[in-house]
N, C-alpha and C positions, 0 to 999 in steps of 0.2 A: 655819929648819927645813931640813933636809937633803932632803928632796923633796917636791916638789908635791903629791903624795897627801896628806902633812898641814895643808896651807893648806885643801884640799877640806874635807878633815876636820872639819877649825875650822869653814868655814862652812856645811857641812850642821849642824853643833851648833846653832852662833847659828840657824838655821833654826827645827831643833825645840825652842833655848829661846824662839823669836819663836810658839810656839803655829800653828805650821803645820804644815797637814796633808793639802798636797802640794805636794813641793818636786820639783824638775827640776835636773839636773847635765847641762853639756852638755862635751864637751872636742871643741876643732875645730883636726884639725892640718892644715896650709896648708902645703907644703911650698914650692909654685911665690910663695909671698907671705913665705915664713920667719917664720911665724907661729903661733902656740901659742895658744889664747882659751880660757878655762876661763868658764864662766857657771853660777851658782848662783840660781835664781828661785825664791823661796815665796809662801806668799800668809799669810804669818804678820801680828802685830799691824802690824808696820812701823815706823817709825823716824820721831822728831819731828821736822820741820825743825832745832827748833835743837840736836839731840841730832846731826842727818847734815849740819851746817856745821862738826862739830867730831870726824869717826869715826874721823880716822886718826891721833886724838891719842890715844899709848897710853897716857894718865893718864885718858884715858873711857872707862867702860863702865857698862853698866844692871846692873852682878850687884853685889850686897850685901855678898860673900865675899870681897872682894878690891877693892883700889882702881887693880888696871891692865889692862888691855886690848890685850895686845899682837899679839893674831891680826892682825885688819887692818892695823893697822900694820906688821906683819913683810909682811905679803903687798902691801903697799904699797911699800915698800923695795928685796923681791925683785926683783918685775917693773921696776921704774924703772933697778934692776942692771942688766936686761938688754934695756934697749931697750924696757920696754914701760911698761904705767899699770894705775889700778886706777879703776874707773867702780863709783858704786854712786847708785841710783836707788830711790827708796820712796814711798810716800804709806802714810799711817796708815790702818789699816783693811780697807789689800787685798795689802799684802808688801811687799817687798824683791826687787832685781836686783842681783848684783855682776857683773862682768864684765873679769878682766884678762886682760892679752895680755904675750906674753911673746916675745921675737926667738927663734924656734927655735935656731940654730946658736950664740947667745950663748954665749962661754966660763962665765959664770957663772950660768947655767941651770940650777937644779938638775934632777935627772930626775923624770922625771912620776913613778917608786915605782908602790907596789903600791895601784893603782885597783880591780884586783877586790880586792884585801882592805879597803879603803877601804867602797868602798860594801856589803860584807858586814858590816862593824861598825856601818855606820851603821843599813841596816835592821831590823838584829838584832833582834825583839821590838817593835817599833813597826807595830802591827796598827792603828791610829787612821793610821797618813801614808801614802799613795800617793805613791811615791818614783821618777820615772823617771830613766833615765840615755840618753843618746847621744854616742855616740863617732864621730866624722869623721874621716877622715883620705882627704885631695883626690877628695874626695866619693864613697867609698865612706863604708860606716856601719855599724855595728851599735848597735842599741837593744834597751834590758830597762826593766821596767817591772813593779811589784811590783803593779798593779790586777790584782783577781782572786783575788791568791794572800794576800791579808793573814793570814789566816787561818794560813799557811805558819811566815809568821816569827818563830815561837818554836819551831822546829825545827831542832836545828843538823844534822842532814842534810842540810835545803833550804837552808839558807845557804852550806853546801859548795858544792851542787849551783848556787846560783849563782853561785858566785867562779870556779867550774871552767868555767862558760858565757861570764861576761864574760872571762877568759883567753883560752878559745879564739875568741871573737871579736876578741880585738885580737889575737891573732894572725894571724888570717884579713886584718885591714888590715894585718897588718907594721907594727905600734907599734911604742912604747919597752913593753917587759913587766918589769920587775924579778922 
C-alpha cells in the first residue's frame, strides 16, 4: 500500500467486520524517539488463539469470499521495512489491539496520506460504532470522537465537516497532511 492511511483502513474494516462497536484509532508521532505508532483498539468478537498464532499469514483469514488475507500481512512487512513491528493482542469476547511502529525518517516509510479522509469513510453511516480518533505529535494532540453525534453520520455535510476539523487539527500539530 502506498500510504499508511490504507493499512488504517484495513484495520478499522477488520474492526467493524469483528462486530465492534467502538473502536479507537490512535496515531503518536515521536519526533525526539523517530518514531511513528499507529494503534487500532475495538472491542469486537476477537480473535481465536489459534486463528492469532497464525494472522500474519496471508493465506488466513475469517472471510468466506476469498482465501487470502493480505492486509495484515502487507502491514506487517511495511513496518519491519522500516525499522519497526506489528503487535496484535485479543482475547475472545472483548476485542482486539494492533499496534505498529514504524522508524519515522525511514527511507521506505510510506507517508501517513489522507487520515481525515481515512477516518471520514470509515465513519460514514455507521450510527451503531462510537469511533474515536487521537493524533499526537511530541505531545501536543488533537482528538475527535463521533459520541453524541452518531445520529450525524449519514450526512455527507457532517462527514465534510469532519474531514475539514481533523485537517485543521493536524495542521495545528504540523503533521504529514497529504
Amino acid at each position: 500500500m502506498q500510504e499508511l492511511s490504507l493499512h488504517v483502513l484495513d484495520l478499522l474494516q477488520n474492526s467493524a467486520e469483528a462486530g465492534a462497536d467502538q473502536v479507537s484509532l490512535q496515531i503518536i508521532e515521536d519526533t525526539q524517539q523517530n518514531l511513528l505508532t499507529i494503534v487500532v483498539e475495538d472491542n469486537g468478537r476477537g480473535i481465536q488463539p489459534e486463528l492469532l498464532n497464525k494472522i500474519f499469514d496471508p493465506f488466513v483469514t475469517t472471510r468466506s469470499t476469498r482465501k487470502v488475507g493480505l492486509g495484515l500481512a502487507l502491514l506487517k512487512a511495511t513496518a519491519e521495512s522500516c525499522g519497526g513491528n506489528v503487535e496484535i493482542s485479543s482475547q475472545v469476547g472483548v476485542g482486539t489491539r494492533v499496534l505498529a511502529t514504524f522508524r519515522s525518517d525511514h527511507i521506505d516509510r510510506p507517508p501517513l496520506g489522507d487520515i481525515a479522509g481515512t477516518v471520514m469513510a470509515h465513519i460514514a453511516g455507521r450510527r451503531e460504532m462510537v469511533f474515536s480518533y487521537r493524533h499526537c505529535r511530541d505531545g501536543k494532540q488533537h482528538v475527535f470522537s463521533t459520541r453524541g453525534y452518531e445520529h450525524l453520520l449519514e450526512y455527507p455535510e457532517f462527514l465534510i465537516m469532519v474531514k475539514e476539523t481533523i485537517e485543521a487539527g493536524l495542521k495545528n500539530l504540523k503533521t504529514e497532511v497529504d
